[in-house]
N, C-alpha and C positions, 0 to 999 in steps of 0.2 A: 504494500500500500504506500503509495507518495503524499506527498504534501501539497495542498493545493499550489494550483501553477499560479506565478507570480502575476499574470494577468485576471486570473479568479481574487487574489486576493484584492488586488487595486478594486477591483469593482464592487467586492464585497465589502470592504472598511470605506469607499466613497458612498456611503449613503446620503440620502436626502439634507438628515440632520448635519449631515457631516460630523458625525461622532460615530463610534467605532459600537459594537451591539454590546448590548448590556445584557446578560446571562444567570437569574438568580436559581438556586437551588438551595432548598431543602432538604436531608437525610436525616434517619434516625437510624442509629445502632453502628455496628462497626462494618457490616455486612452494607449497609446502604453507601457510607463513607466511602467504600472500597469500588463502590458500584460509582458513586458521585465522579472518585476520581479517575477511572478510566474515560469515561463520558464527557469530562473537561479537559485530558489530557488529546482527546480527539476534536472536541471542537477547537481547541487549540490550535491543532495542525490546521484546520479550517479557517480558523477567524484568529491569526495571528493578534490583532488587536483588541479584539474582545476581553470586556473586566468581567470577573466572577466573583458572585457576591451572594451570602445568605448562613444557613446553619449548617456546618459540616464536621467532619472530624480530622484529624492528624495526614488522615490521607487527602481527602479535599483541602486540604491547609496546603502540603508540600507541591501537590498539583498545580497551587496558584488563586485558591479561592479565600477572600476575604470572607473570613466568618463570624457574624454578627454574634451565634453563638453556638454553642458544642453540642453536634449530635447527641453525648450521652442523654441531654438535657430530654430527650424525648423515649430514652428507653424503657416502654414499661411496656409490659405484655399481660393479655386475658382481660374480660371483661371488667370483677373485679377490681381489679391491679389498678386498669383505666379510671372506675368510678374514685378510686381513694385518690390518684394524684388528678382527678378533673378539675378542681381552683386552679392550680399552679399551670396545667396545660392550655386552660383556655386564657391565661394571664398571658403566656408565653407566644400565644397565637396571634392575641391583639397585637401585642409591640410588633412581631416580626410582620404582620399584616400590614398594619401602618405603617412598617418602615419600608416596604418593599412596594406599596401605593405612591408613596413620596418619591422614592427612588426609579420607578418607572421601568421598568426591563423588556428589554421585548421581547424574552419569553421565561416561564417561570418552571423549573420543574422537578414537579414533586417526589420524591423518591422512595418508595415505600411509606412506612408509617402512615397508612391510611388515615387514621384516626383523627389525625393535626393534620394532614395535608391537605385529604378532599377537600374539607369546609377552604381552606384556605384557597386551594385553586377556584374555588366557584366566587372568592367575595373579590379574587382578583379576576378571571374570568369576566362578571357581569361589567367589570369597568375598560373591557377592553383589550388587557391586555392574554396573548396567548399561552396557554397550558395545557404541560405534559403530565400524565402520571405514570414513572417511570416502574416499575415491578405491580402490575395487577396482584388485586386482593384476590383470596382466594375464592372466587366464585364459582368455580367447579364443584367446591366443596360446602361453601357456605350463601344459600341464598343467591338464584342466577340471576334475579331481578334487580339485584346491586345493579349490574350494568348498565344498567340507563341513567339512573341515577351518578356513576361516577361518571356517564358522558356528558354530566350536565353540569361537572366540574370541569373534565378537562377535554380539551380539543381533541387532544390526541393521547390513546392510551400503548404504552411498552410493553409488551407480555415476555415472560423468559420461556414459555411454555408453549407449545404448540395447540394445547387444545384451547387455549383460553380465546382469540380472535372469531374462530366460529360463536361462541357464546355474545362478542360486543355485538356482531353481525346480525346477530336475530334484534337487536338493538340499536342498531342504525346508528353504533357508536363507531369512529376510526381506532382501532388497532392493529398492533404490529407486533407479529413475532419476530425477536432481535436473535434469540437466542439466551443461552446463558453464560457466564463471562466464566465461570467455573471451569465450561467444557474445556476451556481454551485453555484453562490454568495447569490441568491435569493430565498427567498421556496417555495416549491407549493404551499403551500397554506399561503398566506399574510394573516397578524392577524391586520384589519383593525382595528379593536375597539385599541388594544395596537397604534398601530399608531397616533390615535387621539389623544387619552391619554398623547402619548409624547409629542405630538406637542400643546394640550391645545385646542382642537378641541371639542364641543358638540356632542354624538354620534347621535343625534337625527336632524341636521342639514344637508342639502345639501352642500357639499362640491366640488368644483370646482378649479382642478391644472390647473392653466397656467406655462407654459415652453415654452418662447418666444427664446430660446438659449444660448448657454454657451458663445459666444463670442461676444464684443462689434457690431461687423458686421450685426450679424443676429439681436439682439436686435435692432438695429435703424433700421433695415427692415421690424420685424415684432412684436414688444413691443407695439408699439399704434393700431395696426390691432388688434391683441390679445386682448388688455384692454378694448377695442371699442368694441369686439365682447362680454366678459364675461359681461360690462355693460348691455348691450343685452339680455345675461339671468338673470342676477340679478332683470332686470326690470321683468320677465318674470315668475322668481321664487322667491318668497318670501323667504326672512332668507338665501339667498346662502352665503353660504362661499368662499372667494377665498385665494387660499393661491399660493406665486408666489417664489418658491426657485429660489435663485441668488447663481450664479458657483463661483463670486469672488466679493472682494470689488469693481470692477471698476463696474459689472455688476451689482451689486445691486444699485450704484451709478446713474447709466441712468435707473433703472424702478424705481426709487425713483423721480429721476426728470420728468418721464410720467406720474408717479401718482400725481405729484403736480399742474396738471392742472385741472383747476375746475368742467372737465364735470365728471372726476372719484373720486369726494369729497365725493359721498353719498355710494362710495362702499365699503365692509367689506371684506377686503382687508389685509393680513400679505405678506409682505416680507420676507424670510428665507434665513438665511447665510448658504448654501449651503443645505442638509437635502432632494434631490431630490427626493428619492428612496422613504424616510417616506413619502413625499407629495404625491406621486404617491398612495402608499399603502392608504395614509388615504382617499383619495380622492371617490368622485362617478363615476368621469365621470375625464378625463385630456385632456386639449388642449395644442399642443406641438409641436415645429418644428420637422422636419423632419431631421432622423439623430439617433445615437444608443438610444438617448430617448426613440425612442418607442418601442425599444426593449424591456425594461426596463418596458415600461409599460404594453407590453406584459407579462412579466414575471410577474407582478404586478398583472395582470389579472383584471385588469380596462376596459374599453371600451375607447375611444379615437379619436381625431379629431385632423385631421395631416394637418399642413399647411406650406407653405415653400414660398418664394421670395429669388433668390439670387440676386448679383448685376445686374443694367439694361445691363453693358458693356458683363458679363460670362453671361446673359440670350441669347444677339447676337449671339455670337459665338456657343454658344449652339446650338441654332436656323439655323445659317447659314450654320453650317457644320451636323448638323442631327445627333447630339452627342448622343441623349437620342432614346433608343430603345427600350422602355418599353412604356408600359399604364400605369403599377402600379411603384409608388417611393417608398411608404417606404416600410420599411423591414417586418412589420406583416404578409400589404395584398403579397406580395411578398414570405414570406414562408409559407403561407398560399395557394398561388396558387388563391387567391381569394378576391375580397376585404371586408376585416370584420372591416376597419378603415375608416371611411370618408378623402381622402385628395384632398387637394387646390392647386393648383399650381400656383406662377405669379399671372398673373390679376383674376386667379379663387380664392385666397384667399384676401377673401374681409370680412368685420366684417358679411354682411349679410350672407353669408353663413357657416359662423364657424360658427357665433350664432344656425343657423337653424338645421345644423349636432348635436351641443352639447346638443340644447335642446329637440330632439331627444331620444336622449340617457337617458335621466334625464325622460322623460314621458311614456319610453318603456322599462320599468324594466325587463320586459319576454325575451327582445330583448339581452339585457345586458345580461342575466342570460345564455343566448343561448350561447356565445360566450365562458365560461368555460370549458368546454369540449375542446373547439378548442386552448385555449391558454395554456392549462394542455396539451395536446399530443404536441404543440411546444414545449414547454418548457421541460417536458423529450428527444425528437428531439435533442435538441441543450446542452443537460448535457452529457457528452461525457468524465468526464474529461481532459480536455482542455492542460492544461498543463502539465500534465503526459504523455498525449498523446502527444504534441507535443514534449517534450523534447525523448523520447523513439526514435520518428521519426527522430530527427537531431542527437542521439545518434548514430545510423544506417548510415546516413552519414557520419558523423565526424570521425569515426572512423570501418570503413567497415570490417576490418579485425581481429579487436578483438571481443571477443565473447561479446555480447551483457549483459546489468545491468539485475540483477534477477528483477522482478517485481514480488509480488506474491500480491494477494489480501488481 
């Protein structure tokens, strides 16, 4: 991919205004940030001139984007979670609302974090100016009738997923499959032996990833379900290795204090300060919440055992209002169309049946072997260049009238 040609650029930073495009964005979380900065690091190549300006994190920072203020400010997940911090987010929304009305951008876009975004593209929308929402909610899975509604936030919707554009379409909303930036991160073919190696792992030993979650939440919901379960096959399998990557110091702080209970003393056992992707790769088998994890491990081309609990208060609501309209949660069997991951949901994830799923996997190697083919055609599926593509598409909006950046191969 080149850099736009030096007569695209004259034409594109000679706007009307005579000022160079103005670019705001939004991200919540660390996974948005990461998204934010490949997406500015492309329009860059595009609009050499172009300022960038709004909430981001460490990675939208080093990219080049002025940030009003830090994605963490927006990280909270589940219904719940949302209702206790809603003062502080809708406080957070007004300013950034007002400042980015003042500021004027000619295009705005939102990046995941539904929850503070949508309302924000619609109160900027209604005055004009143009918006993206860049990672669709999930509406495959929760309520397909979102979709009109978030078209009526934003101009144009990102989907990383393939099935999700048919769903805007019965909605007469613009969507676009980019891709996922993941695909692009990870190879076909994982070089598990180098993996071990890194990590200090025996090649000749069973190896078992637990990924009880990246945030304190999930961890006290499902850290001892998990550890309960893999004691489970270590009884089951001689020599297993478990290796358990921790997202941050606070996370590795509560599975260090689950491990310190004496029924998991005899287990062979590493905590990892962060290293997730290596433990996936090094791995035989991964047990792991439900969540881009198992993307990840799809990509990884692992086999895996998907388990999830959220709060008992968001499991109500869920329940009461008949949120969830799917059979399949996570994302494999989902873009798979089929389910090739065992998962637990609520009271169905219990140690006995994660144990039973994983060791499974560990005894039917042909079984394992079978599902390579299916996670090599995902994975080309979802390489799309992701952020090329998406910036090309808000390129197209942002600026409608001037001729579009060269891209050549």
């Amino acid at each position: 991919m080149s850099s736009p040609t030096p007569a695209s650029v004259a034409l594109i930073d000679d706007r009307t205004s005579g000022a160079p495009l103005r670019i705001a964005l939004v991200a919540g979380e660390a996974s948005g940030d990461l998204l934010g900065a490949g997406l500015i690091e492309q329009l860059r190549a595009r609009y050499p001139q172009a300022t960038f300006a709004g909430v981001g994190g460490d990675a939208m920072r080093a990219a080049g984007m002025e940030t009003w203020h830090d994605a963490s400010e927006l990280a909270v997940m589940g219904l719940s979670e949302v209702l206790r911090h809603l003062p502080r987010l809708l406080k957070l929304r007004r300013t950034v609302r007002a400042r980015l009305i003042d500021w004027r951008p000619d295009v705005f876009i939102g990046i995941d974090a539904p929850d503070f975004n949508l309302g924000l593209e619609r109160a900027l929308k209604d005055r004009g100016i143009r918006t993206v929402h860049y990672v669709s909610p999930s509406i495959w899975a929760w309520r397909q009738g979102r979709a009109a509604k978030i078209g009526r936030s934003a101009d144009l919707v990102l989907c990383l997923f393939p099935m999700e554009p048919p769903i805007y379409a019965t909605h007469g909303v613009d969507a676009r499959f980019v891709g996922h930036p993941l695909a692009e991160m990870v190879a076909l073919e994982p070089d598990r032996a180098a993996a071990r190696d890194a990590l200090g792992l025996p090649q000749d030993a069973p190896v078992l990833a637990v990924l009880p979650g990246s945030r304190l939440g999930e961890i006290g919901r499902l850290g001892e379900v998990f550890l309960d379960a893999a004691a489970r096959v270590a009884a089951a399998l001689p020599g297993l290795r478990i290796v358990v990557p921790a997202a941050n110091a606070g996370c590795r702080a509560a599975i260090d204090a689950l491990l310190a209970h004496p029924r998991f003393s005899t287990l062979d056992v590493r905590v990892l300060d962060g290293q997730a992707r290596a433990a996936m790769v090094a791995s035989d088998v991964v047990l792991l919440a439900s969540g881009t994890a198992t993307l990840e491990a799809l990509l990884a081309k692992r086999p895996m055992v998907v388990g999830y609990r959220i709060a008992p208060s968001t499991a109500f609501l869920v329940r009461l209002f008949k949120l969830m309209q799917v059979d399949r949660f996570s994302l494999p069997n989902v873009l798979a169309g089929r389910t090739i991951a065992p998962e637990f949901m609520q009271e169905d994830c219990t140690p006995e049946h994660l144990s039973a799923a994983v060791l499974h996997w560990f005894r039917d190697p042909a079984a394992a072997d079978a599902l390579q083919p299916v996670y090599r055609d995902l994975h080309l599926q979802l390489r799309q260049g992701a952020s090329a593509t998406a910036a090309d598409a808000v390129a197209r909006l942002a600026a409608p009238a001037l001729p579009a950046p060269a891209r050549t191969p």
